[in-house]
N, C-alpha and C positions, 0 to 999 in steps of 0.2 A: 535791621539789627545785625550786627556783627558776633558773631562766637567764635570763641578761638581754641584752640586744640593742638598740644603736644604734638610734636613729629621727631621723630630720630632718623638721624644722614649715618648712616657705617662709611665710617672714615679710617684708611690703615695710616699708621706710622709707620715711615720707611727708613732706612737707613744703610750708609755703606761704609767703608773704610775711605782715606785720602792716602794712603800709600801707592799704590799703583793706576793713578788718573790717565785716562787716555788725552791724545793733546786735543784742544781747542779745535773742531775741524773750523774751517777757512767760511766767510762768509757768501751768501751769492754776491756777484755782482752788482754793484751799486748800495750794499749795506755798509753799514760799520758801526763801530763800537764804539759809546759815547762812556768814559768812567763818569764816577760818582762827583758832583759839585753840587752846595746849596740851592746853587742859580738855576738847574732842573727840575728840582723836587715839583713843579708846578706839570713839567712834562711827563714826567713819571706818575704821577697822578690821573695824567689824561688818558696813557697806552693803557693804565690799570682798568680804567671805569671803561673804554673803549672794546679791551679782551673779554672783561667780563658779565657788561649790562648785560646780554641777554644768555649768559650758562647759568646751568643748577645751582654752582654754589653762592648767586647773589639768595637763594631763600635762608641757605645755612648764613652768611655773613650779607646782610641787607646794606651796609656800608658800601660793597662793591658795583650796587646798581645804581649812586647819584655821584657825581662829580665830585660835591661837599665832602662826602665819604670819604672819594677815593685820597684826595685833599690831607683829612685830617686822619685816616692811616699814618697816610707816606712819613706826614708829620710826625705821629705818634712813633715811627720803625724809628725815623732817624736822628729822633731827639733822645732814643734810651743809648745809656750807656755802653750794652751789649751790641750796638748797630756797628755792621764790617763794611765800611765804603769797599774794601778791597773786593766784595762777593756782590757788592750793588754794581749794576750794568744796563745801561738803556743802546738799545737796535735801533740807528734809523736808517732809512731806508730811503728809495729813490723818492715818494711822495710824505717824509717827515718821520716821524718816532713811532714804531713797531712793534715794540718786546721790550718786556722788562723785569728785572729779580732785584731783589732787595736780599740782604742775609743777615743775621745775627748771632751773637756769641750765647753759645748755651754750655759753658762748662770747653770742655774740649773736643765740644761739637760744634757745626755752624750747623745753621739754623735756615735754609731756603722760604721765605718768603715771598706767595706772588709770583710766580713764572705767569707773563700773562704774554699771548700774541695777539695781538686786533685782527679778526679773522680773515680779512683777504690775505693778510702775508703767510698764513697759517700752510704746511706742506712745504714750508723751505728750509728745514733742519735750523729755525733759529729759536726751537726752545730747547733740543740739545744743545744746542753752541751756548745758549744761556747759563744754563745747570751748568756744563763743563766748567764753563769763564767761572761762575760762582767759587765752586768746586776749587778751582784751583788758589781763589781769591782766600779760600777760608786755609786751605794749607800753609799759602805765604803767613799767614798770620797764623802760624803756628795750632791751628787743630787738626785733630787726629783723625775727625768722624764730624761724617754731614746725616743731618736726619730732615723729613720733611713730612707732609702732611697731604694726606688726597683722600679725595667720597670717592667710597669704590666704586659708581656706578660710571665716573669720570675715564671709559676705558683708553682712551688713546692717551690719557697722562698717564698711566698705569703701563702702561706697554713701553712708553719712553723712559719712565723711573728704571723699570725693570730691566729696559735694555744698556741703562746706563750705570749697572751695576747695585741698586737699589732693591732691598728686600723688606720685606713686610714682617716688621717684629712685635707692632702690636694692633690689634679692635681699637678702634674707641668709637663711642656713640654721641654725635651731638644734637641736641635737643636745640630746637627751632618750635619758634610758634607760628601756625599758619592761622591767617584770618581766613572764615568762609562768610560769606554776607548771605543773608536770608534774603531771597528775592522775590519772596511775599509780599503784596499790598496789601499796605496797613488802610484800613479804609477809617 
């Protein structure tokens, strides 16, 4: 039998000013920078489900643990109105596609969705390089202020928000259902 039971993730909302952005730092060796085309969206899909099948927030957002998911996200980011190719950016790298952000328009804010690295490339400065490029993609398109979203217990994205000029203006709590299976025999 399965029972299932509320759970809440403490998640801060971050945000910074786009006035004074530090530059893009330079990528390692043998990466580079892929902008925003239709004809991706299938690879940005893949680095997504790839970063984050097995982190915490596949319980909070269960979309990011199957392919399909990551799929009909990408789809969903880039079919709304508010979607900034200019803050969208895929990493690849010496063995294929690496890192990825997606951004959107909130008012005259952008909106950082999905910083994801596939963890062996992880420790190479490219989800700063990411958030930067983003960052700068939403200024060119004229907003003022980037905001974003993270579970606090996520500390190494938290130490990069934060060292990237990112402060925490508010809580919020997201309710998630977790299944527990009863592992009783039923005779």
């Amino acid at each position: 039998m399965n029972v299932s039971s509320l759970a809440y993730f403490k998640r801060y909302r971050m945000e910074r000013d786009l006035e004074a952005l530090p530059a893009v730092p330079g990528l390692p060796l043998g990466y580079g920078w892929q902008s925003w085309s239709p004809m991706i969206l299938d690879l940005h899909a893949d680095v997504k489900y790839r970063s984050f099948r097995e982190e915490m927030d596949v319980e909070i957002f269960p979309s990011l643990g199957h392919r399909v998911g990551c799929q009909e996200l990408m789809h969903n980011i880039v079919t709304r109105w508010e979607f900034v190719p200019e803050a969208t950016w895929l990493i690849v790298g010496p063995d294929g596609p690496c890192a990825t952000i997606q951004g959107l328009r909130e008012g005259c804010y952008g909106s950082i969705q999905n910083v994801g690295v596939v963890p062996e490339c992880r420790g190479k400065g490219l989800g700063a390089a990411l958030v930067l490029k983003a960052l700068h993609g939403f200024r060119r398109s004229g907003m003022t202020h980037a905001r974003l979203e993270v579970t606090s217990m996520n500390a190494l994205a938290l130490r990069l928000y934060q060292r990237l000029g990112f402060r925490a203006t508010r809580i919020l709590y997201k309710p998630t259902h977790k299944i527990h299976r009863d592992e009783a025999l039923i005779s």
